[in-house]
C-alpha positions, 0 to 999 in steps of 0.5 A: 500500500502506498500510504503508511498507517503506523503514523495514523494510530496514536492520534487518529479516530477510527470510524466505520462507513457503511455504504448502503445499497442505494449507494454501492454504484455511487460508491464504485464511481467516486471512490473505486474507480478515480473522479476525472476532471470533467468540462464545465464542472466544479474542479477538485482543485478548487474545493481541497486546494492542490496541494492536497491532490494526489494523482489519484482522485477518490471523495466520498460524503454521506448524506445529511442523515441521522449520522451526520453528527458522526460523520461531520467528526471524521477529519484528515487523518483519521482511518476509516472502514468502509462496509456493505452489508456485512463485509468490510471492503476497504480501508483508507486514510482521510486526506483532507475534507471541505465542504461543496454542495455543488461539488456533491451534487455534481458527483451523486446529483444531490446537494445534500452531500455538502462534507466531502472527504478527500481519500489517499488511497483504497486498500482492498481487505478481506475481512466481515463485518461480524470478524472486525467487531470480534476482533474490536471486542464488540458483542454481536449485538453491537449496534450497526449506525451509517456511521460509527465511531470506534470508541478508544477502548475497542481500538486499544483492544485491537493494538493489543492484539495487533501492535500497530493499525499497520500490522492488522489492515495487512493482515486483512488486505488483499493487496497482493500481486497473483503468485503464478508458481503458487498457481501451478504448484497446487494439487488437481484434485482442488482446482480452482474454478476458472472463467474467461472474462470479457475485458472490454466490459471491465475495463474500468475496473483492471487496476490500471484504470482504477490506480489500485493494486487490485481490480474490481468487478461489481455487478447484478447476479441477475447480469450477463455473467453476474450469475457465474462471476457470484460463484467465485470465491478467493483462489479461483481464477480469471483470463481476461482477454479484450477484442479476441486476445488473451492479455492477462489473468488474475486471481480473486483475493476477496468475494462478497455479496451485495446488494445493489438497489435490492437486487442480489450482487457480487463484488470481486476484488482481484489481483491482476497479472498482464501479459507481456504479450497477448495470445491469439486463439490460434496461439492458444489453440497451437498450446492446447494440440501440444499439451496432453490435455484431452480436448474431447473433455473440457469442449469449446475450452479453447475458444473465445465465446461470445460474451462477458464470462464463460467457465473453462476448466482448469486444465484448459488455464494452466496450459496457458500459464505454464506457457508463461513460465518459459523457463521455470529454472530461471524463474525460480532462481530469480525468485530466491537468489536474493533471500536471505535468512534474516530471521528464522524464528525457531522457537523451542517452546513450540516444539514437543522437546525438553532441554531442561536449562537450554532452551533459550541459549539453544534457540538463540545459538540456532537463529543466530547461525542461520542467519549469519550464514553458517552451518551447524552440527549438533553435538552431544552424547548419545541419546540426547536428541540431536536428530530429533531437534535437528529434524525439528529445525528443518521442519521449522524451516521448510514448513513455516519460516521459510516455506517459499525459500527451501523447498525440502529438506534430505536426511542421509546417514553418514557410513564409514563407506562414504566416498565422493561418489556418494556425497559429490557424484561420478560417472555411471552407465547413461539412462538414455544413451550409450556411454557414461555420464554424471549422476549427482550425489546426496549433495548435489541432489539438494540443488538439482534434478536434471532441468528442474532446480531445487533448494533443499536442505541436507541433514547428515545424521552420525557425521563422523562416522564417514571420512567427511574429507575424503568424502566431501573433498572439493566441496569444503569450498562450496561452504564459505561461498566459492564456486567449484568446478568438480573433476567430470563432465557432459555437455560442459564442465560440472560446476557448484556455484553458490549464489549472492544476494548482492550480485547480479552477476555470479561468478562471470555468469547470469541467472539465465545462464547458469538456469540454463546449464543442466551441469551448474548447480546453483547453491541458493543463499538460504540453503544449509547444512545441518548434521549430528555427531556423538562426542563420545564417538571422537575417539574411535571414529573419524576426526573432523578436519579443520578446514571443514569444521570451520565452515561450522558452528558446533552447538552442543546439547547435552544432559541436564544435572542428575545428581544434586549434593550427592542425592538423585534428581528425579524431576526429569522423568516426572510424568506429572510435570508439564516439561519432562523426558517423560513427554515423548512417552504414549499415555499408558507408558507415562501412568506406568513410569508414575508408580512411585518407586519406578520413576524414582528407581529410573532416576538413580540408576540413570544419575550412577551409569552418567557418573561414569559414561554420559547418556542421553534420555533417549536411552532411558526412554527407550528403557521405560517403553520396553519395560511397558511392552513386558510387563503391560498384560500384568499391569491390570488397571492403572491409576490415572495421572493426577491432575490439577482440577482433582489436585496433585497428591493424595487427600488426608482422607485417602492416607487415612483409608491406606493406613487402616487397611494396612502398608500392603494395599498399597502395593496390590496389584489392583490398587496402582498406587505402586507396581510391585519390583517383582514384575519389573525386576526382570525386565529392567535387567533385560533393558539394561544388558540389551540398552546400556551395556553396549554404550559402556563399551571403552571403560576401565574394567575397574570402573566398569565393575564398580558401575555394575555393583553399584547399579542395585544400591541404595540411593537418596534423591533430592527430595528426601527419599531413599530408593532401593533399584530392583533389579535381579543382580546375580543375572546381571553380574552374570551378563556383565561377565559374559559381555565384557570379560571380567570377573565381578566380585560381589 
């Protein structure tokens, strides 16, 4: 919008116009569409003076009517909303008021419009009436005068929804230019609904005419082609074409019914898109023949009928934008080079992860790495989440934050096999001809498929587990924004050419060029390399080089505090809590892990095998969803979690009613309160040799016998309880001497 609201909130009034039926015409004569000087008539100079005139002339007055009072408040400056029935379809800021019988009567042919406003622009919205006294705090039984001052109250109730004026009129607008690559990415199984439009019915209304960023049609239903045009409604579409040529299309971004002298209408507001060049039907005919549309289906699509609107199927219309797109690898270069990630806007609270601790500095250290170019590898012992999140950041990415820049994203797993053929490429037998050409690999995949371009992101999950230099090699470059001509060949050498947003110009070549190359492969500014690395395998994996690690920002996520003063921190495994480990679990697995004494002995036994190899909770959840699966047929009924309406612990009451029926209700297998060791015992035995012991591999044998005997020991946790961990110790002793080759001495 050409006019600036955040300077019309503190001081100016809201008002809301409504434009009755009797004046929708004059309405779309004065203020839609431009007042034109006319020959012998009072000129608009002569009213608001000059210097208040813009190019674009628009007045609007209300007759001397019961609201006139209201109305006679509105003043340059203020902002008001104009309304029909029950939809708002615009907003503008007053530039000047005066007053002019003759001026009014010579516009509406009365001269009891005396006020007249002076408008700075029309911004088309998409937004009813009902929706605007929602969002204003107003009752459905508000009142609905001509004229309505919003009271200071409602217009504080929508700044605090909204910050500014600015931010809500654009969240409503419409004025938007029609996306053709939106277009022709939507799923056929929707297809907009299409019709040819007439343009020399509609000439005044294409926003070229009318000086708005958006057209407008406003017609009887009862009208040659109002019936079709009232059952358009936002996204569908329209071909306008003008004596016998196609010149444009457009896409309906607002449709709302009115009524015009009590008679059903349609009002469309509609982004419009010109064509460079006109078609001619036999050119549009020529397209049809060669596209694998099958005529037979959509009849008489292809020609030009007498008349204002006629339906075509969409079949028929995107053959006719596809054309437009006559190179849709430059297209999407040109529509990305230059974006940036300025702010991605990751946000750990909205995500089902728990960093107890490092939420904030995670997100932070995410945001800020992204944004200043840089690349990341999560870091951290196993079982902490790093996939997970890493994942989650993609997500985040190609979903939300930056779902018009990064297509996808491409998760691979890093092998000791790795070589540059895998991550680069190299050649292989042709699919099409005899001999051998260039296939990509997981890399180059993100950037290219043939003729189509691509900006997907690559996730490498266990990174060091490959030797990243000689895998990668070459492409080290590629990361710190050098181009790199790679060591093969088809029709040209094969090139990775990271784009600028500053250049029009990369590396001695254009957009158009390099789109055209099906051996370049461009690496678009907001693409990214996101992987994952255990710490605890640097010793016995490969070593990242320093030239490639400096292409990173390393961020570490690592294992909360589990021990306090030598007592064991339970609260990481609450189930009752609404941020703990316990999240990830399913409803059933979480009321078992709420027995009092198997959360508590998970804890402890999770804070003594950390005080000798440091794992994440991944493996701990892990333990808790095997032990549901062995013991869930024994479990009988399980008490529901507490929850904050029925309080969190028990009722005097029921203490009173457990004490006289004896300490042994408690642990009954029907009462849930506790699950009884005998059934778990077994089981957690079992998780630990099949999920612990393998993680435990490159202890000392003195530390690693002093972990086993410990495993069953007595501990206190920070509140004050002591906790026995049931487990079958002579069997595990047995495991531990089998798997490791020790003795233990018990």
């Amino acid at each position: 919008m050409a006019f600036s609201l955040e300077t019309h909130m503190a001081d100016a009034d809201l008002f809301r116009c409504q434009v009755g039926e009797e004046r929708i015409s004059g309405f779309v004569g004065t203020v839609v569409r431009p007042v034109g000087d006319r020959e012998g008539s009072v000129q608009l100079e002569d009213v608001f003076g000059e210097e208040e005139l813009d190019e674009v002339r628009r007045v609007w007055s209300l007759d001397e009517a019961e609201d006139s009072e209201v109305f006679d408040q509105i003043d340059a400056g203020d902002v008001v909303l104009f309304t029909h029935s029950d939809a708002v379809v615009g907003f503008t800021v007053i530039a000047a008021t005066a007053e002019s019988e003759e001026l009014g009567d010579q516009l509406w042919g009365k001269s009891s419009f005396s006020k007249l406003l002076l408008l700075q622009e029309l911004v088309p919205v998409s937004l009813s009436v009902s929706d605007l006294y929602e969002e204003l705090g107003y009752g459905s039984e508000a009142s609905s005068p001509e004229t309505l001052r919003i009271d200071d109250e409602a217009k504080e109730t929508l700044l605090e929804s909204y910050d500014s004026l600015s931010k809500f009129v654009e969240s409503v607008s419409t004025a938007a230019e029609p996306s053709l690559d939106d277009l022709l990415g939507q799923s056929d199984d929707n297809p907009p609904t299409c019709v040819w439009l007439d343009q020399t019915e509609f000439e005044s209304t294409t926003p070229d005419k009318i000086g708005l960023a958006q057209g407008c049609i406003f017609c009887r239903e009862s009208s040659e082609g109002g019936e079709q045009l009232a059952s358009l409604g936002e996204g569908d579409v329209l071909v306008h074409h003008s004596e016998r040529e196609f010149i444009g299309y457009s896409v309906v971004t607002a449709a709302h019914s009115i009524s015009i002298d009590e008679v059903d209408g349609v009002w469309l507001w509609y982004a419009y898109s010109p064509f460079d060049e006109s078609y001619h039907p036999q050119d549009y005919v020529g397209l049809l023949l060669n596209s694998d549309v099958d005529l037979r289906s959509i009849e008489f699509s292809y020609q030009i009928r007498q008349g204002r609107v006629h339906f075509t199927p969409w079949e028929s219309v995107r053959v006719l934008l596809e054309d437009l797109v006559e190179n849709p690898a430059e297209r999407f270069l040109e529509s990305r080079y230059d974006r940036t990630i300025n702010r991605l806007g990751f946000d750990l609270s909205d995500e089902p992860l728990y960093y107890p601790g490092e939420e904030e500095s995670l997100q932070q250290q995410i945001n800020s790495t992204l944004a200043a170019g840089k690349h990341i590898i999560f870091t951290g012992p196993p079982g902490t989440g790093k996939t997970r999140l890493a994942r989650t950041v993609c997500e985040h990415a190609t979903n939300t934050a930056l779902a018009e820049t990064v297509d996808d994203y491409q998760f691979t797993t890093a092998s000791a096999d790795w070589t540059s053929f895998d991550t680069v490429g190299g050649y292989s037998p042709s699919k099409t001809e005899q001999g051998l050409e260039f296939q990509p690999g997981q890399f180059l995949k993100c950037f290219r498929d043939g003729e189509d371009l691509r900006n997907r992101w690559l996730l490498i999950d266990e990174l060091n587990r490959a030797d990243i230099d000689k895998a990668m090699g070459g492409l080290f470059s590629v990361l710190t924004g050098e181009e790199v001509e790679l060591p093969y060949e088809n029709r040209e050498p094969v090139r990775v050419t990271p784009l600028s947003a500053e250049d029009d110009t990369h590396f001695g070549r254009s957009l158009a060029e390099i789109a055209e190359s099906i051996d370049t492969y461009p690496v678009l500014p907001s693409w990214r390399l996101i992987a994952t690395m255990n710490t605890s395998d640097k010793a016995s994996l490969y070593e990242l080089s320093y030239a490639f690690t400096r292409r990173f920002n390393f961020i570490h996520v690592g294992v909360p505090d589990l021990e306090k003063n030598g007592q064991f921190v339970t609260k990481h495994l609450d189930p009752t809590a609404e941020e703990s480990y316990a999240i990830a679990l399913s409803s059933e697995e979480t009321r078992m892990l709420a027995s009092e004494n198997l959360q508590a002995e998970l804890s402890v036994l999770w804070g003594r095998i950390n005080k000798h190899r440091t794992l994440g909770p991944s493996i701990i959840l892990d333990i808790i969803q095997y032990l549901y699966e062995s013991i869930e047929d024994e479990l009988g009924c399980l008490p529901e979690l507490p929850s904050e309406e029925n309080g969190e612990g028990e009722s005097e009451e029921d203490t009173e009613s457990e004490s006289e029926n004896g300490d042994d209700a408690g642990e009954d297998e029907d009462s849930g309160s506790r699950i009884r060791p005998e059934l778990y015992q077994g089981p957690l035995t079992d998780a630990i040799t099949m999920l612990v012991f393998p993680q435990l591999e490159g202890l000392r044998e003195d530390n690693l016998e002093e972990l086993i005997l410990k495993l069953d020991d007595t501990a206190e946790t920070v509140d004050d309880d002591t906790v026995t961990v049931h487990l079958e110790t002579q069997r595990l002793h047995r495991k531990a001497e089998d798997f490791y080759g020790i003795t233990i001495d018990e």
